[in-house]
C-alpha positions as CSV (number, residue, x, y, z in Angstrom):
1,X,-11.8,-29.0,21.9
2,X,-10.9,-25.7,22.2
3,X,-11.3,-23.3,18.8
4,X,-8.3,-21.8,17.5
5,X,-8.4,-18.3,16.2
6,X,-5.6,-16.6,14.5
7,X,-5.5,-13.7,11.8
8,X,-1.9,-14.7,10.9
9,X,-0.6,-18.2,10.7
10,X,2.8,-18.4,11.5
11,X,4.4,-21.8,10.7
12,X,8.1,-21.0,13.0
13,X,9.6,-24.4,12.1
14,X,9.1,-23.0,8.2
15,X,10.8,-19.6,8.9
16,X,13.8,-21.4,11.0
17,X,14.6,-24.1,8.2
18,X,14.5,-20.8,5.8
19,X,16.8,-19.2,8.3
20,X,19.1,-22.2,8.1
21,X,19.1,-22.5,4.1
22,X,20.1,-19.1,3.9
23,X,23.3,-19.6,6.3
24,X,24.3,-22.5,4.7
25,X,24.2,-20.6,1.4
26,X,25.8,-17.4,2.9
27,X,28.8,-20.3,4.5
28,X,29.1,-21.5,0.6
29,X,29.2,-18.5,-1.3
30,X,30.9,-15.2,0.6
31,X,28.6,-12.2,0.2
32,X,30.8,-9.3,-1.9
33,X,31.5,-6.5,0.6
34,X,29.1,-7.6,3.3
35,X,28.6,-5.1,6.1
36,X,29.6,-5.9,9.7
37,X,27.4,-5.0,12.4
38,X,28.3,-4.7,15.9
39,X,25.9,-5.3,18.7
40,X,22.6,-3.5,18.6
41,X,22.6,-0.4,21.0
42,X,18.3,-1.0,21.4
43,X,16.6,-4.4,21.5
44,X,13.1,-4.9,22.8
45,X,12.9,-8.4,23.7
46,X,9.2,-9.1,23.1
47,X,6.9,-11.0,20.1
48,X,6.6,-7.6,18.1
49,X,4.4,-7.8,14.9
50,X,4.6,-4.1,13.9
51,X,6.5,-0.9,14.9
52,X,6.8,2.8,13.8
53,X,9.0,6.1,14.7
54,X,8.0,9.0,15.8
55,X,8.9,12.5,13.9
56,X,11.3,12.8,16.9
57,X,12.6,9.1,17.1
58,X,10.3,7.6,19.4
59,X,9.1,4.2,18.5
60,X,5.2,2.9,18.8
61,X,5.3,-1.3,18.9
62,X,2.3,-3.5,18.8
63,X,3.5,-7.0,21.2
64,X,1.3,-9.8,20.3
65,X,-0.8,-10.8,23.2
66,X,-2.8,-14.5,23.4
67,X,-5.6,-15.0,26.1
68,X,-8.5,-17.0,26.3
69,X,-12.4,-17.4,26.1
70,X,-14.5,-20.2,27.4
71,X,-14.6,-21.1,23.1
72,X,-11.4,-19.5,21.6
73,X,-7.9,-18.7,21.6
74,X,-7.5,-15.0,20.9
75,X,-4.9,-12.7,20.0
76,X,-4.9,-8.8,20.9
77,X,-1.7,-7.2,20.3
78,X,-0.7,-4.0,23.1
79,X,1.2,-1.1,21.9
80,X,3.9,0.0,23.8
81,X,5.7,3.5,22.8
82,X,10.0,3.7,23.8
83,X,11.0,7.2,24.1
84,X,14.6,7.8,23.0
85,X,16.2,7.0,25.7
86,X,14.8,3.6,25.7
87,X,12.1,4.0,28.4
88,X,9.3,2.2,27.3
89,X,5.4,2.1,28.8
90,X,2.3,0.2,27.6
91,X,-0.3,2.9,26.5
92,X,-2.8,0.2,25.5
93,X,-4.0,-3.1,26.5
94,X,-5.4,-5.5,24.3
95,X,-7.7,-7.8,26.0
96,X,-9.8,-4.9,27.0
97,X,-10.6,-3.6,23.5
98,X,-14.1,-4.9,22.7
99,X,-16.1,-4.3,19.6
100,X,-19.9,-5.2,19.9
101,X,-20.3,-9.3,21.3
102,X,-19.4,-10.8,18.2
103,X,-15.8,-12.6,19.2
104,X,-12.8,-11.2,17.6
105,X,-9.2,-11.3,17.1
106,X,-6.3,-9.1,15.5
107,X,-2.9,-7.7,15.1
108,X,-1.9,-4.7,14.2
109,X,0.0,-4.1,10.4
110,X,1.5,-0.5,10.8
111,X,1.6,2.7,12.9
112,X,1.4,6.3,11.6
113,X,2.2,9.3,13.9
114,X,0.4,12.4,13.3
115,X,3.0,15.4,12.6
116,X,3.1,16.9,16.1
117,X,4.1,13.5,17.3
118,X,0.5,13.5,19.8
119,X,-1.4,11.0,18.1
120,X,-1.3,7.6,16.7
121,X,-3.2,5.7,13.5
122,X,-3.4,2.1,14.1
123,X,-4.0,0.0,11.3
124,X,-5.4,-3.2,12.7
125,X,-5.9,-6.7,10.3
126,X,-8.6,-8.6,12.3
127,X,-10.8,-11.6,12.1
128,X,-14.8,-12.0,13.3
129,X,-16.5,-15.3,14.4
130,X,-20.3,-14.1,12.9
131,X,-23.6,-16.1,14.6
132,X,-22.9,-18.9,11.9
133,X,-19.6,-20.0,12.7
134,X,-17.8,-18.1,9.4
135,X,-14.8,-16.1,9.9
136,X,-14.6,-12.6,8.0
137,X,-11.5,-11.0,7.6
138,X,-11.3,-6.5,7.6
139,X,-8.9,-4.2,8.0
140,X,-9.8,-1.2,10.8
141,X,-7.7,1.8,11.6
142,X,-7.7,2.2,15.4
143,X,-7.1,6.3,16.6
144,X,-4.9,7.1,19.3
145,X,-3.4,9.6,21.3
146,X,0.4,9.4,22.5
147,X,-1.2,8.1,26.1
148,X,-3.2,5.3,24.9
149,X,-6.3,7.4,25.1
150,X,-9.2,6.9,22.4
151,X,-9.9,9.9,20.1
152,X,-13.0,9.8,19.4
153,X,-13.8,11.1,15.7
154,X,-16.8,13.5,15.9
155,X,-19.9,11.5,17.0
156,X,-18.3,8.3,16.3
157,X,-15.7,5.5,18.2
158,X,-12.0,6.0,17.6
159,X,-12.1,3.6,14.7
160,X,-12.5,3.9,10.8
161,X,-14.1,0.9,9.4
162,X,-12.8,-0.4,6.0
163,X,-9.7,1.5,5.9
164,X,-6.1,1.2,4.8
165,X,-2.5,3.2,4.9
166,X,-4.5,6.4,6.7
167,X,-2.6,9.5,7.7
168,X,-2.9,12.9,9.4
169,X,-2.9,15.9,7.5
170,X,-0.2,18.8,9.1
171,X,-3.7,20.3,11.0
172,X,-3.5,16.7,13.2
173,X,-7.3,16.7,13.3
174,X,-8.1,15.4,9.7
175,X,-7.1,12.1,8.3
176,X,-7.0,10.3,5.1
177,X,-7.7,7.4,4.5
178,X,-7.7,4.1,1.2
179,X,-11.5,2.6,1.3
180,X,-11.1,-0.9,-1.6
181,X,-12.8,-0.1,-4.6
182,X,-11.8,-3.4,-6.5
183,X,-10.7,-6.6,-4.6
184,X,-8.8,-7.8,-3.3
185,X,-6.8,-4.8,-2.8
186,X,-6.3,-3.9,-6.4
187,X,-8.1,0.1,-6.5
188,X,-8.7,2.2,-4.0
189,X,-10.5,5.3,-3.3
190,X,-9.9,8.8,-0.8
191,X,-12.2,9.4,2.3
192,X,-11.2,11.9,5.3
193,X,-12.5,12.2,8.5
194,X,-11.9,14.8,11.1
195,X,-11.9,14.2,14.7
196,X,-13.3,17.7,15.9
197,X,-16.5,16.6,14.5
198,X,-18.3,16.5,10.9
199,X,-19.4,13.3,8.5
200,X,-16.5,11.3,6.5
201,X,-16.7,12.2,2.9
202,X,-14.7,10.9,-0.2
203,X,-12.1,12.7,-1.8
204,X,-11.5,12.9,-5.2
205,X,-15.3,11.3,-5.5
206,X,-15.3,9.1,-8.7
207,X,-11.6,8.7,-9.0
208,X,-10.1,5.2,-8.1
209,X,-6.4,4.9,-7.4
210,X,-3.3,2.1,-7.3
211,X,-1.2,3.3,-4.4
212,X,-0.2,6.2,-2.6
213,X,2.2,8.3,-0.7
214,X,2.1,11.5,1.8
215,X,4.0,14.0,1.1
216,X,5.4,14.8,4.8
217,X,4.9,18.3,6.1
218,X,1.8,19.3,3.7
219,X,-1.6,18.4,2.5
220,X,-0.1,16.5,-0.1
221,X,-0.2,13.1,-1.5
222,X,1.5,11.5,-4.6
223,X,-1.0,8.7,-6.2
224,X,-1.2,6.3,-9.0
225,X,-4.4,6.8,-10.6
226,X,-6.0,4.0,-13.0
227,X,-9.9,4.1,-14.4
228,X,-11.7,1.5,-12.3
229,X,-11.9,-0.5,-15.8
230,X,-8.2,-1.1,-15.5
231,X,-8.2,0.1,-19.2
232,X,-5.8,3.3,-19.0
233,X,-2.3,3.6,-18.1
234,X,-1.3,4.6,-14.4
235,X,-0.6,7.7,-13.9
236,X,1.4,9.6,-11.5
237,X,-0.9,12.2,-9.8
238,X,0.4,14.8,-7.1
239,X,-2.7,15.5,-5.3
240,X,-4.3,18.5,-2.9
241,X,-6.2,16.8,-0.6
242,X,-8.0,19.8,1.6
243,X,-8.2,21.8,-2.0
244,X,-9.1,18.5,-3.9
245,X,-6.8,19.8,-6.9
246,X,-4.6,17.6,-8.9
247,X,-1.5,17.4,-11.3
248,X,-0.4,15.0,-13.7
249,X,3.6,14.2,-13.0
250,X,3.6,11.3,-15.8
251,X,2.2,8.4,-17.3
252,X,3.8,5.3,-16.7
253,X,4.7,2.7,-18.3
254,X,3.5,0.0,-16.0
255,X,3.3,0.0,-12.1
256,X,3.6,-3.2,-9.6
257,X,4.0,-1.8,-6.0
258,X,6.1,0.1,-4.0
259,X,5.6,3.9,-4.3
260,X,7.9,5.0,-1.7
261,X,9.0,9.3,-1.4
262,X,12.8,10.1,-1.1
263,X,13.4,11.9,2.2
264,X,14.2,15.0,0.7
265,X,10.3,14.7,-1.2
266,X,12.3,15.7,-4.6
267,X,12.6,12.1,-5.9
268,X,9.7,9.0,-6.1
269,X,10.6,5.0,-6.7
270,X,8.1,2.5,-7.7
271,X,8.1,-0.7,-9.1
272,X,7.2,-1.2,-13.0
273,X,7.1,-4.8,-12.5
274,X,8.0,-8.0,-10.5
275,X,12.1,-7.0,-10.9
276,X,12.7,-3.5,-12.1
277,X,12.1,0.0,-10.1
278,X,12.4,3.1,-11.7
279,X,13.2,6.3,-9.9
280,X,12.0,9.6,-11.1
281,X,12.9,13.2,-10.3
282,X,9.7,15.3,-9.0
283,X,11.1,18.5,-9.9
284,X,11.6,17.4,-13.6
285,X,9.3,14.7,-14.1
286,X,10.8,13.7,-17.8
287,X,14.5,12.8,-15.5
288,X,14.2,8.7,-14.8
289,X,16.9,6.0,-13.7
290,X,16.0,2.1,-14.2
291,X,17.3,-0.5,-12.3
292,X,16.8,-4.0,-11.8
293,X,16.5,-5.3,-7.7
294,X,14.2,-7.9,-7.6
295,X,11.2,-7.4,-6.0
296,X,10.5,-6.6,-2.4
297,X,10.6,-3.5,0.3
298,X,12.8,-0.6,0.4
299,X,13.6,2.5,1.6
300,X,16.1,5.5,0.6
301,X,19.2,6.1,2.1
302,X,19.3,9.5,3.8
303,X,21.5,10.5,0.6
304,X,19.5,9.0,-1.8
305,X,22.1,7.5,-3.6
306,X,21.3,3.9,-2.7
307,X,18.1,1.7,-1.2
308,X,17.8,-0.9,1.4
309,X,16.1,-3.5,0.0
310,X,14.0,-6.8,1.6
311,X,14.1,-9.2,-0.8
312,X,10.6,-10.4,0.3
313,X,7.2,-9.0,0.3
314,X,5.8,-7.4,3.2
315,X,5.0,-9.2,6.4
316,X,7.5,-12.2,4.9
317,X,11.1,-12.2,6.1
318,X,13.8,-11.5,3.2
319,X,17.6,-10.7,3.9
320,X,19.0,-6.7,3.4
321,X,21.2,-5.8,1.0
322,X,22.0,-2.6,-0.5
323,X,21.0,-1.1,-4.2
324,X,23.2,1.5,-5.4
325,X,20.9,3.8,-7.8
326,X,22.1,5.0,-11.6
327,X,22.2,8.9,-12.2
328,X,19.1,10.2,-13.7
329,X,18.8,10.9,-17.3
330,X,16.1,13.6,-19.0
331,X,14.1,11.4,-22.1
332,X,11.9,13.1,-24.6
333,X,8.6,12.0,-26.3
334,X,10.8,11.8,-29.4
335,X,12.8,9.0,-27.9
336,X,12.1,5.8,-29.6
337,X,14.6,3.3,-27.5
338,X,13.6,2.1,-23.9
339,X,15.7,3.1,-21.0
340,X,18.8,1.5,-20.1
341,X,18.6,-0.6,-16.9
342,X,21.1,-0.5,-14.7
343,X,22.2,-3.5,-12.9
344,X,24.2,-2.9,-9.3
345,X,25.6,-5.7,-7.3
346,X,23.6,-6.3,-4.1
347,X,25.7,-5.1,-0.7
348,X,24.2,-7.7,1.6
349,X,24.0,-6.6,5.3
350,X,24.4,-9.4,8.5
351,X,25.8,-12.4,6.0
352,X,22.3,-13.1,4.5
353,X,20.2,-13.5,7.7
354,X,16.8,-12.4,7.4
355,X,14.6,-9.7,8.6
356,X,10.8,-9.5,8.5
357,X,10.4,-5.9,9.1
358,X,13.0,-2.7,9.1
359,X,13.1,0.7,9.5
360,X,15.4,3.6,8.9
361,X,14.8,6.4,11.4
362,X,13.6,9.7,10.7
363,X,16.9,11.5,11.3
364,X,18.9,8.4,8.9
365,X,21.3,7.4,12.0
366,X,19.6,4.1,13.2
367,X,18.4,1.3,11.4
368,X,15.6,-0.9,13.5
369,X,15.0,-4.5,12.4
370,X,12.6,-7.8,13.4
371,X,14.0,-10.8,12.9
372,X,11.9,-13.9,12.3
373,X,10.9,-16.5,15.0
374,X,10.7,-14.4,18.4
375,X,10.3,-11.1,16.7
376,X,12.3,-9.2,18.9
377,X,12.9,-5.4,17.9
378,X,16.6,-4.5,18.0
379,X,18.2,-1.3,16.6
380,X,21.5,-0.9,15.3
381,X,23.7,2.5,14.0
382,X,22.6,2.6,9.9
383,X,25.3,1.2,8.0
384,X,27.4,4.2,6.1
C-alpha cells in the first residue's frame, strides 16, 4: 500500500460544510452594510497555498504540485510569478528540488521580495521520512532570484535551515532571519546571512524576542522582546539591525500575536490578547486606541482608519469584515484607569463567505483573496 505523505492535512469536505454553515447564517441574519463585489478583474485558477506582491505589484504564487515515488505520495509546490498585466511563468519546478536522499515533502507558507523587487525568500514548511520510518517536521527558507535561479549564500546552498519570517535588508544581499529559541514557536532569536559571502551570525546575541516586523525601506525592525524566562513584560523594541542598536518604544501590557506596521510606518497594531488589539502611534509612543475584534489576521487600510480582518488564524479560512479604529488618545504614568475599548460593528465583505488567505496590494487599489477548497487566487478592486 502506498505511503501517504502530506505536511498539511486538508479535510475539503470539513471546509465546504463550514462554507455552507456560514451561508445559511449569512441567509438568516443580513450582514449590516455588507459590501458588494463585482467580478474579480485577476483569478488564477490553480491549487494555490501561498502568494506575495512585489514592491511593484507583481505577484509570486506557490501551486501545490503531487507526484509520486516507488514508496510515497509527495507534494512539491512550483512558484509561479504574474506580472501586472497578468502574464504569468513558472520560475521553479518542484519535483526537481532535492535535498540529500532522505525523502521529503513540503509547501511553501509565505513569500518575501527583496526591496529591488530581484529576489525572492521562500519560506518552505516541510516534512522528512528519516532511516527509521519517523517523520520530522522544519521550517527552511528557500532563496531566489526573480528567474527561478538559486542564490547561493556565500559557500553555502540557497537555503537557511531553521528559519522563520526572513527578509532583505535595503542592500538586497543581507537577510534576517527568526531561529526558535523556546518551542514550539514561543521566543525567537536574530541571525543574518549575506549572500556575497561571510558566516551567519546572530544579532542581538543573548536577546530572545516574541514577534517582529520590518520596517520597509530601512535596516529597521520593530520587536517584542521578552527574557527567555518569560518573567518580564514585553516590550516594544525598535531595532538597528546592521548597527545592532536598540530603543525602548514601550512596555506592554500583554502581547498575543499580530504585530503588523501601518503603511505609512508611523502607527503599530498588535494583539494584547485572544480579542482586543491595541494600536499605538510610533511617533508618540504614550498615544494608544483599544479595540475589541476578535482574534485573527489583519491588515491596515491604505488610510489607516480601519482593518480588514480574517476572523481565523493563519492558514485557516475566516470571513472579511471591516474594523473601523478609535482616535488615539495620549495616557500618562499617572493614569490610574485602564483604556477605554472601543467596540465597532464588523462591515462584512462577500455576505460572510470565507477566505483562507488575502492580501491588500502595495499601492492599496486591489485586494487578492484564496478561497477555501480549490484555492484559486482571484483579485478584486479594494473595497472604498
Amino acid at each position: 500500500m502506498m505511503n501517504w505523505l502530506f505536511p498539511c492535512c486538508q479535510i475539503r469536505s470539513r471546509h465546504l460544510l463550514f462554507v455552507l454553515i456560514v451561508l445559511a447564517w449569512s441567509g438568516c441574519a443580513a450582514p449590516l452594510r455588507a459590501q458588494e463585489l463585482d467580478k474579480p478583474v485577476q483569478n488564477i485558477d490553480e491549487d494555490i497555498t501561498a502568494f506575495g506582491y512585489a514592491p511593484d505589484g507583481r505577484i509570486a504564487y506557490a501551486v501545490n504540485r503531487p507526484f509520486k515515488t516507488k514508496q510515497y505520495d509527495l507534494e512539491h509546490d512550483d512558484i509561479w510569478i504574474q506580472d501586472a498585466g497578468g502574464k504569468r511563468r513558472r520560475i521553479f519546478i518542484g519535483e526537481k528540488f532535492q535535498r540529500g536522499a532522505a525523502p521529503f515533502t513540503y509547501s511553501v507558507n509565505s513569500f518575501r521580495w527583496s526591496p529591488n523587487g530581484h529576489l525572492l525568500l521562500a519560506e518552505l514548511f516541510t516534512t522528512t521520512v528519516e532511516e527509521t520510518g519517523k517523520t520530522v517536521d522544519s521550517t527552511m527558507t528557500l532563496v531566489l532570484d526573480e528567474n527561478g535561479k538559486e542564490v547561493h549564500l556565500g559557500a553555502s546552498d540557497n537555503v537557511i535551515k531553521d528559519a522563520a519570517d526572513a527578509s532583505w535588508l535595503i542592500d538586497n544581499a543581507t537577510i534576517i532571519y527568526l531561529s526558535e529559541v523556546l518551542k514550539p514557536k514561543i521566543l525567537f532569536s536574530f541571525h543574518y546571512v549575506n549572500r556575497t559571502g561571510g558566516p551567519p551570525g546572530p544579532v542581538f546575541e543573548g536577546r530572545t524576542f516574541l514577534d517582529s516586523v520590518p520596517v520597509p525601506g530601512s535596516n529597521v525592525a520593530l520587536a517584542v522582546e521578552r527574557d527567555r524566562n518569560l518573567s518580564g513584560p514585553p516590550r516594544l523594541q525598535r531595532l538597528e539591525l546592521l548597527a545592532q542598536d536598540d530603543h525602548e518604544l514601550a512596555t506592554l501590557e500583554g502581547y498575543d500575536g499580530g504585530l503588523y506596521l501601518s503603511p505609512s510606518g508611523t502607527k503599530i497594531a498588535y494583539y494584547l490578547d485572544r480579542e482586543v488589539l491595541e494600536i499605538r502611534d510610533l511617533t508618540n509612543p504614550t498615544r494608544t486606541a483599544r479595540v475589541r475584534a476578535g482574534y485573527g489576521v489583519f491588515r491596515w487600510a491604505p488610510d489607516e482608519s480601519r482593518f480588514l480582518l480574517k476572523r481565523s488564524v493563519e492558514k485557516k479560512s475566516g470571513d472579511l469584515v471591516w474594523i473601523d479604529l478609535p482616535p488615539l488618545t495620549a495616557r500618562s504614568a499617572a493614569d490610574k484607569e485602564p483604556p477605554l475599548v472601543a467596540q465597532p460593528t464588523p462591515i462584512p465583505l462577500f455576505h460572510g463567505l470565507t477566505f483562507r488567505e488575502f492580501a491588500i496590494s502595495p499601492d492599496g487599489r486591489s485586494l487578492a483573496v484564496i478561497a477555501p477548497g480549490r484555492r484559486n487566487l482571484a483579485v478584486y478592486p479594494l473595497p472604498r
